[in-house]
ROSE-4610 file (N, C-alpha, C; in Angstrom, 1 decimal, always signed):
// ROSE-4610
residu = [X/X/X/X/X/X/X/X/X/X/X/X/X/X/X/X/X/X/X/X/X/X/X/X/X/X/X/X/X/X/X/X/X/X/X/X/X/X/X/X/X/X/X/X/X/X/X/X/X/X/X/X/X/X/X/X/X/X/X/X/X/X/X/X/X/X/X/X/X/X/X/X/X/X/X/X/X/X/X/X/X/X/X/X/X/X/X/X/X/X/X/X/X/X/X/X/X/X/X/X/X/X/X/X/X/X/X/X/X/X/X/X/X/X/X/X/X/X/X/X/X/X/X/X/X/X/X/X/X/X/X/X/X/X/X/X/X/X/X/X/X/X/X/X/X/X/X/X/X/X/X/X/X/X/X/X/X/X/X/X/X/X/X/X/X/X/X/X/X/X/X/X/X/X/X/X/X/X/X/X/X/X/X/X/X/X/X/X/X/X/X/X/X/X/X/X/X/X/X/X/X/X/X/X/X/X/X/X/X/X/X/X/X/X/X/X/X/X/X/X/X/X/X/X/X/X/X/X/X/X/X/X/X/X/X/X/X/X/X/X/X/X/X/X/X/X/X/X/X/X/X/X/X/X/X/X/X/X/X/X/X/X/X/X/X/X/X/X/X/X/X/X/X/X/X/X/X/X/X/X/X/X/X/X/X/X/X/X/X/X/X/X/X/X/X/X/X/X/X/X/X/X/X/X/X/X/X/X/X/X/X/X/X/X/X/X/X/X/X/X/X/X/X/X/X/X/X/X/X/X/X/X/X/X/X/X/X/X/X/X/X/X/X/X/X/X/X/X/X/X/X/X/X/X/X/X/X/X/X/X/X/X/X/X/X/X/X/X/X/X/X/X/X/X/X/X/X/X/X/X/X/X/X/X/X/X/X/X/X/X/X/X/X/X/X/X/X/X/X/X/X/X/X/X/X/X/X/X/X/X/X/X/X/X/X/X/X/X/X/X/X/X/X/X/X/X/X/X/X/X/X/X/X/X/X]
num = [1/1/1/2/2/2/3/3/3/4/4/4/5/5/5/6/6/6/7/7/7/8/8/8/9/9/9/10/10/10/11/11/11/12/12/12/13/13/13/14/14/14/15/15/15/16/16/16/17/17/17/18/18/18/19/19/19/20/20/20/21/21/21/22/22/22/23/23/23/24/24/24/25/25/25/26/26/26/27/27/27/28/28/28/29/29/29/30/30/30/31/31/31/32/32/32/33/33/33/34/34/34/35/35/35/36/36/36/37/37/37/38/38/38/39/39/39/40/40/40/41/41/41/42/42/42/43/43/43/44/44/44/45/45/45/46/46/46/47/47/47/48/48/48/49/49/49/50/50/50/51/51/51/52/52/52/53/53/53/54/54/54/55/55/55/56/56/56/57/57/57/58/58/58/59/59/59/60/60/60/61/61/61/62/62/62/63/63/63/64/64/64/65/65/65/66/66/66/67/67/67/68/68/68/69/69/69/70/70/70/71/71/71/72/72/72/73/73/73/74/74/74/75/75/75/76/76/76/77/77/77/78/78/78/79/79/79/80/80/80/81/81/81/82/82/82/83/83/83/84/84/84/85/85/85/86/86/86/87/87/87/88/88/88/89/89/89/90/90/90/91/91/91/92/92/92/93/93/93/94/94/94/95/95/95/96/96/96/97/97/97/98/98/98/99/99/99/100/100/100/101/101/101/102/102/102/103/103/103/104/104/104/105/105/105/106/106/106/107/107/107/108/108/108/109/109/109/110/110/110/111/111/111/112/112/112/113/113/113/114/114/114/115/115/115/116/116/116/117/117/117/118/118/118/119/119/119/120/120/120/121/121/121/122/122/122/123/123/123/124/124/124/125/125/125/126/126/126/127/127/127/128/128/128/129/129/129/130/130/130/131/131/131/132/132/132/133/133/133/134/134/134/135/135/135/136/136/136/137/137/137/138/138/138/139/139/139/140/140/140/141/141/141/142/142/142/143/143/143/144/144/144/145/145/145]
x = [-5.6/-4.3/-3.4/-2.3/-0.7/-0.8/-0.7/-0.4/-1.9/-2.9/-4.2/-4.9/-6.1/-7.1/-8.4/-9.7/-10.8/-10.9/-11.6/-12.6/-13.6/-14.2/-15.9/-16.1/-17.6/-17.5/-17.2/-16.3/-16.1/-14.6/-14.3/-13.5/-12.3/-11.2/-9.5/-9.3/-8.1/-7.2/-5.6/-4.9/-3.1/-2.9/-2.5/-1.9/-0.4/-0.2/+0.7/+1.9/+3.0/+3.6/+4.2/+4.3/+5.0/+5.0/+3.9/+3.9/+5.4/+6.0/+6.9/+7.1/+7.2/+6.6/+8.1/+8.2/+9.6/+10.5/+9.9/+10.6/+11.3/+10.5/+11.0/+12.4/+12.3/+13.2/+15.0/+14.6/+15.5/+16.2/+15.3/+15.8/+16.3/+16.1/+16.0/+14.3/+14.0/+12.9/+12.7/+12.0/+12.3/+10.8/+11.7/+10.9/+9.4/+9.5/+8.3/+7.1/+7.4/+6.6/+6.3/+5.7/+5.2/+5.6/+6.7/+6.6/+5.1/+4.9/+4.0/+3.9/+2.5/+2.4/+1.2/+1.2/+0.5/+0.1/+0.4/-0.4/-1.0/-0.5/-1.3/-0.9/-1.6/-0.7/-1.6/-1.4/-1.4/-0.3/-0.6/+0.4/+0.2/+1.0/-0.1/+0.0/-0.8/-1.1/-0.6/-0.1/+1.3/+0.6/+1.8/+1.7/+1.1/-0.4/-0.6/-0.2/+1.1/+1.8/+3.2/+3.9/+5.3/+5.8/+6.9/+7.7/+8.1/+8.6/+9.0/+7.5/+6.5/+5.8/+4.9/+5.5/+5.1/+5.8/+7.1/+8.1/+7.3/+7.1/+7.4/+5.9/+4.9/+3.5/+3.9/+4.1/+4.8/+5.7/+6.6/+7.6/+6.5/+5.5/+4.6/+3.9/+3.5/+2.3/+3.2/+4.1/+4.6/+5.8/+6.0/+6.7/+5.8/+4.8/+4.3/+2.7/+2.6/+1.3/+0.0/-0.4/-1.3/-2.0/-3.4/-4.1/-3.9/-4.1/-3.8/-4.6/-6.1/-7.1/-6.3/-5.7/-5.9/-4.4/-3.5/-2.6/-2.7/-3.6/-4.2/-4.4/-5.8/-6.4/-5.3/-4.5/-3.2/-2.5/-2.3/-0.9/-2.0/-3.7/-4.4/-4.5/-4.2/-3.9/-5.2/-5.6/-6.8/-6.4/-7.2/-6.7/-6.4/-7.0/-6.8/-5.4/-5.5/-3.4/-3.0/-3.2/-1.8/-1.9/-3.0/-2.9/-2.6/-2.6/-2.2/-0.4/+0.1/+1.6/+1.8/+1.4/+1.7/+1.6/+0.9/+1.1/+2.5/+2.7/+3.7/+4.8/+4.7/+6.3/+6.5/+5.5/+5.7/+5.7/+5.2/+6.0/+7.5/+7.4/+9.2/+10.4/+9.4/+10.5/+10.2/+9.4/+9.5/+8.4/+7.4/+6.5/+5.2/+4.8/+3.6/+3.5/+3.0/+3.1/+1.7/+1.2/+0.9/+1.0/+1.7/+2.0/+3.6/+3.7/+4.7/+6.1/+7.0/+7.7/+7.6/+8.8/+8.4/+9.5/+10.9/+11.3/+10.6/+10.0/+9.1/+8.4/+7.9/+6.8/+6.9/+8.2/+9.1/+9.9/+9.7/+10.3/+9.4/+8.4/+6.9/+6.4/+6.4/+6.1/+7.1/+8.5/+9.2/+9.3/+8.6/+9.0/+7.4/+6.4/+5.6/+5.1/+6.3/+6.5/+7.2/+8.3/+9.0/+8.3/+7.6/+6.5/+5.5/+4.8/+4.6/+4.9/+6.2/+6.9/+7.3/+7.5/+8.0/+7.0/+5.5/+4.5/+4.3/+4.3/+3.9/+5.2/+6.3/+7.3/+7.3/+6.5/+6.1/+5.0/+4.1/+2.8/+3.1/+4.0/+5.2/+5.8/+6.5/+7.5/+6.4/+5.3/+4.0/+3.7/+3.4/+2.4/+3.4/+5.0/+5.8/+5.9/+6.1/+6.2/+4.9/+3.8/+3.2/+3.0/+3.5/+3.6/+4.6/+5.5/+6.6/+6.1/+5.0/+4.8/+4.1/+3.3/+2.3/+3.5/+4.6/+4.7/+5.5/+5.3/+6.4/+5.2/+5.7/+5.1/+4.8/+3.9/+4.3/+3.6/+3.2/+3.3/+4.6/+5.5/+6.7/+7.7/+7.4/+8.0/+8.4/+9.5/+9.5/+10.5/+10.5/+11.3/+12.7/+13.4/+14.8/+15.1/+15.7/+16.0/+17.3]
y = [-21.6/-21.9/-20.7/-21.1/-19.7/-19.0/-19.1/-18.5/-18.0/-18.1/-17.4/-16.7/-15.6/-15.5/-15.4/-15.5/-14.9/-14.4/-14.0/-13.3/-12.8/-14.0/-14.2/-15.2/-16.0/-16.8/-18.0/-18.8/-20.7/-19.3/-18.5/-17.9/-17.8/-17.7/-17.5/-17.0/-16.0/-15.1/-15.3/-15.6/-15.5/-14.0/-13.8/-12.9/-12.4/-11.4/-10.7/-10.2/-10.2/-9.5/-8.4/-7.2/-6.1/-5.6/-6.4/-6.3/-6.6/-7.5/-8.1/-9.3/-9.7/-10.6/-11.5/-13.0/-13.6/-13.2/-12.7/-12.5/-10.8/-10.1/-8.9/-9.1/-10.5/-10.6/-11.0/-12.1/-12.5/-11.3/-10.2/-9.3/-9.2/-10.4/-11.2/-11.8/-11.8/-12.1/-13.8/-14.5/-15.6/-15.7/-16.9/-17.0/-17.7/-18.7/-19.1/-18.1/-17.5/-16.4/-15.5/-14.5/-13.6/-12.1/-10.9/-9.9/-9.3/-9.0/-8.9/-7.3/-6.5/-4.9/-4.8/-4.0/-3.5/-4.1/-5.6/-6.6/-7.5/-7.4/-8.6/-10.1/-11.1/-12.6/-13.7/-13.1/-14.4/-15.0/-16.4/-17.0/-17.8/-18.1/-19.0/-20.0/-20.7/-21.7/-22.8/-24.0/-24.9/-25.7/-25.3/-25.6/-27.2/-27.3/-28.8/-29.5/-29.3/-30.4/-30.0/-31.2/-30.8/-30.0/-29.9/-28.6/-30.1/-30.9/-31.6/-32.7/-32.7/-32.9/-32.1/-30.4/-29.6/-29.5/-29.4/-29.7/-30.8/-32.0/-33.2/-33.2/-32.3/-32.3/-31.3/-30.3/-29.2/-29.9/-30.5/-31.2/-31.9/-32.7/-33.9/-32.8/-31.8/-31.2/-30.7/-29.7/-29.5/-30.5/-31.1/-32.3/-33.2/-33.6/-34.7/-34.1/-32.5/-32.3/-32.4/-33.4/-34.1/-32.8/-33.2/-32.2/-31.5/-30.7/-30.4/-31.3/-31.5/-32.7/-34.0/-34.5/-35.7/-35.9/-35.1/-35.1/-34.6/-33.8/-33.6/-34.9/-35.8/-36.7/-37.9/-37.9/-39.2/-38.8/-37.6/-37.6/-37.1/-37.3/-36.7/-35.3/-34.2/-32.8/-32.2/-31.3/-30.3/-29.7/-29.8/-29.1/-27.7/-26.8/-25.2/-25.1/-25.6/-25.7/-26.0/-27.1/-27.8/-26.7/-25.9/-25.3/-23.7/-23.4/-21.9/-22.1/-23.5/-24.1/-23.8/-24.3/-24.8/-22.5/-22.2/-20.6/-20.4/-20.4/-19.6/-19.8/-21.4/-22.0/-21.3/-21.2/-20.6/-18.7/-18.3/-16.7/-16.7/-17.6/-17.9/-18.1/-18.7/-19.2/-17.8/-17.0/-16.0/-16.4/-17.0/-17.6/-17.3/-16.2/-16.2/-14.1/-13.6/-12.0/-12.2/-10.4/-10.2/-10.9/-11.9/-12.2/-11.9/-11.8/-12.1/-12.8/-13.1/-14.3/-14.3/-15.6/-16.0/-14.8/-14.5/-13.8/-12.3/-11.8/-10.8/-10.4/-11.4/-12.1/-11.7/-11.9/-12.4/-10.6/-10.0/-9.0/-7.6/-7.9/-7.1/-7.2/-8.5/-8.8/-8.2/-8.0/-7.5/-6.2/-5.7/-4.0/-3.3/-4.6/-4.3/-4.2/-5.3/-5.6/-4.1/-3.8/-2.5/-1.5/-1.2/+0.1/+0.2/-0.8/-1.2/-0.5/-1.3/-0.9/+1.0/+1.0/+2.8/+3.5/+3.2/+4.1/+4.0/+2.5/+2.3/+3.8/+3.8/+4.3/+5.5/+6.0/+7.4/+7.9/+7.1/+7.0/+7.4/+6.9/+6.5/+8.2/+8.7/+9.6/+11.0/+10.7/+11.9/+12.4/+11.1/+11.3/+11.6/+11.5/+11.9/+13.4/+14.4/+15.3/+16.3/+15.6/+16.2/+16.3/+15.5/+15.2/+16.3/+16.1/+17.2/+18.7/+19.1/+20.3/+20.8/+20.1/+20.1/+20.4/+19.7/+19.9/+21.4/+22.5/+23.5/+24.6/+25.5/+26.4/+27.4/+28.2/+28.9/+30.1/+30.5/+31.7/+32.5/+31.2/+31.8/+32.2/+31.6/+32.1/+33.4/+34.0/+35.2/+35.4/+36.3/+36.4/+37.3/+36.9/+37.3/+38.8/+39.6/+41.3/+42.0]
z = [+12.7/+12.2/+12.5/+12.9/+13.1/+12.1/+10.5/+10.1/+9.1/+9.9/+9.3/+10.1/+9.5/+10.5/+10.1/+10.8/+10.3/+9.7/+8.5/+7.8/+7.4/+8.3/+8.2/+8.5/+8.6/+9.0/+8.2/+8.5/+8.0/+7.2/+6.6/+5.9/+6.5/+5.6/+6.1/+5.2/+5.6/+4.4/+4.9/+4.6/+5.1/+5.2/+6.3/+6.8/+6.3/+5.6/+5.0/+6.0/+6.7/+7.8/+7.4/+7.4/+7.0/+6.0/+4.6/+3.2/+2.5/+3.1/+2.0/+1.4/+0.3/-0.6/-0.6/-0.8/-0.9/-1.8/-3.1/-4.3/-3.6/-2.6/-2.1/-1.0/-0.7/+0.5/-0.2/-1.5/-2.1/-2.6/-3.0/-4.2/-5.6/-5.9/-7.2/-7.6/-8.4/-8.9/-9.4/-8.9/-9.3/-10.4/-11.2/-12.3/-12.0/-10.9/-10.5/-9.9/-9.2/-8.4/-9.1/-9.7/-10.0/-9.1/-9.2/-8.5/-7.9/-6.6/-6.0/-5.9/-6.0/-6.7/-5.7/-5.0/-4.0/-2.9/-3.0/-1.5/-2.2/-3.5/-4.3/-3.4/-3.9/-3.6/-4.5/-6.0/-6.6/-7.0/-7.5/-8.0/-9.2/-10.0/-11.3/-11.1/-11.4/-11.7/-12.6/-11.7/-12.5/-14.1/-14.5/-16.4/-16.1/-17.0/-17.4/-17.9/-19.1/-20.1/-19.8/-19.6/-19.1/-21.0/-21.1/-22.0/-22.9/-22.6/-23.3/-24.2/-23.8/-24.5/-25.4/-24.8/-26.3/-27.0/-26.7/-27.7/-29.0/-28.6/-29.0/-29.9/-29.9/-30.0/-31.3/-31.3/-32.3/-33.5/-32.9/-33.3/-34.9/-33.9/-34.7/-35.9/-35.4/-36.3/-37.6/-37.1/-38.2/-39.1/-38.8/-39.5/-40.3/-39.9/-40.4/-41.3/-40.9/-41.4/-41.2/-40.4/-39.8/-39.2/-39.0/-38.4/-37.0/-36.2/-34.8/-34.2/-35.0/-34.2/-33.6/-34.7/-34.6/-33.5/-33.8/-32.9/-31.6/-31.5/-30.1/-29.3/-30.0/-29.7/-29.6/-30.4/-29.9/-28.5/-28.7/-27.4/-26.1/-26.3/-24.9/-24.7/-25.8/-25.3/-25.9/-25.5/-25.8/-26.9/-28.4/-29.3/-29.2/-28.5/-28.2/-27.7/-27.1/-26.2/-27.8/-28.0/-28.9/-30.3/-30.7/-31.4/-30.8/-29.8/-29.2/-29.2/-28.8/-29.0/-30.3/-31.3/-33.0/-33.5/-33.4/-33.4/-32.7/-31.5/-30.7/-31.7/-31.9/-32.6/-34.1/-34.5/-35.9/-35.6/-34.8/-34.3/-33.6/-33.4/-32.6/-33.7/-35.2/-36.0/-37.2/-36.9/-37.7/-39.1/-38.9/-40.1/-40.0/-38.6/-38.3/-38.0/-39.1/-38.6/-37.6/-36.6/-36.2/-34.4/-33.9/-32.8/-32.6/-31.1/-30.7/-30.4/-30.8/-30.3/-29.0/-28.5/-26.7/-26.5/-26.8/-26.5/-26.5/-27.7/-27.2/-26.4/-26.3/-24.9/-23.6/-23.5/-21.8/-21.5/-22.6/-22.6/-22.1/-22.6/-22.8/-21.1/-21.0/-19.2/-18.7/-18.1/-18.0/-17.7/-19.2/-19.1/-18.2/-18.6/-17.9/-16.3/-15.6/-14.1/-13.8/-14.6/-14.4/-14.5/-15.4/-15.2/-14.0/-13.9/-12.7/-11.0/-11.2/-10.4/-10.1/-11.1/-10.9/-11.0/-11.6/-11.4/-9.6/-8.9/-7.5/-7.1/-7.3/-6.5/-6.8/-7.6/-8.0/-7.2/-7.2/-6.0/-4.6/-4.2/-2.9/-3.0/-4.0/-4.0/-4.0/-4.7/-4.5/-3.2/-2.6/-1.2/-0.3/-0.6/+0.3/+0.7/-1.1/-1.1/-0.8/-0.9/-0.2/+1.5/+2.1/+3.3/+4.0/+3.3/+3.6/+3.1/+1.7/+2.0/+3.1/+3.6/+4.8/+5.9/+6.1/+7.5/+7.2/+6.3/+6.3/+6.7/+8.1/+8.5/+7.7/+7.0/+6.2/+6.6/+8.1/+8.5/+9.0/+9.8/+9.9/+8.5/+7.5/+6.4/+6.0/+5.6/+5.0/+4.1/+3.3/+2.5/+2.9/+2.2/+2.3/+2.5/+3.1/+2.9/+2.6]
């Protein structure tokens, strides 16, 4: 294939060109893609339950009381989801200590894509200055008179 190559045998890896990532070309970070940190290239994996049927699943539990079970089991949803959802909503509405809200959440990722980032460009700004101490003659060196 064009845009693959060997890796062994029956194996393929995509070929990376220059190490820049799309979210690198845009220079904006899109919410779908994940910023990419050394040559990574994952991506996540698309949400199982559309937003409006967690909405509507949350909506049910806490309104009506009914167990997480049994409302799992009506709308087809895996109780762990519908109850990892029924948590978030009650940290988001301020009723649940020890978790984060989603805004906290989105914020934490964030600062941690950013740290990230500046420890790589500190890595980057090290190996520079050492590069540049290396190229400085330092037998011709002398001091001032």
């Amino acid at each position: 294939m064009p845009g693959e190559r060997r890796a062994g045998p029956g194996r393929t890896r995509p070929i990376r060109r220059g190490g820049v990532s799309c979210t690198e070309i845009r220079g904006v970070p899109d919410a779908r893609v994940p910023i990419l940190v050394k040559g990574t290239t994952s991506v996540p994996a698309p949400r199982k339950y559309p937003d409006e049927l967690r909405v509507r699943a949350v909506r049910e539990v806490r309104a009506t009381g009914r167990p997480v079970a049994h409302v799992a089991k009506g709308l087809g949803i895996r109780e762990e989801a519908l109850r990892g959802w029924v948590r978030q909503a009650e940290a988001d509405a301020g009723e649940r200590d020890g978790r984060l809200s989603t805004a906290g959440l989105d914020e934490l990722k964030q600062l941690r894509a950013e740290n990230a980032a500046l420890r790589w460009a500190n890595e980057i700004l090290k190996a520079a200055s050492v590069f540049c101490a290396q190229g400085i003659d330092r037998s011709r060196t002398r001091p001032c008179r």
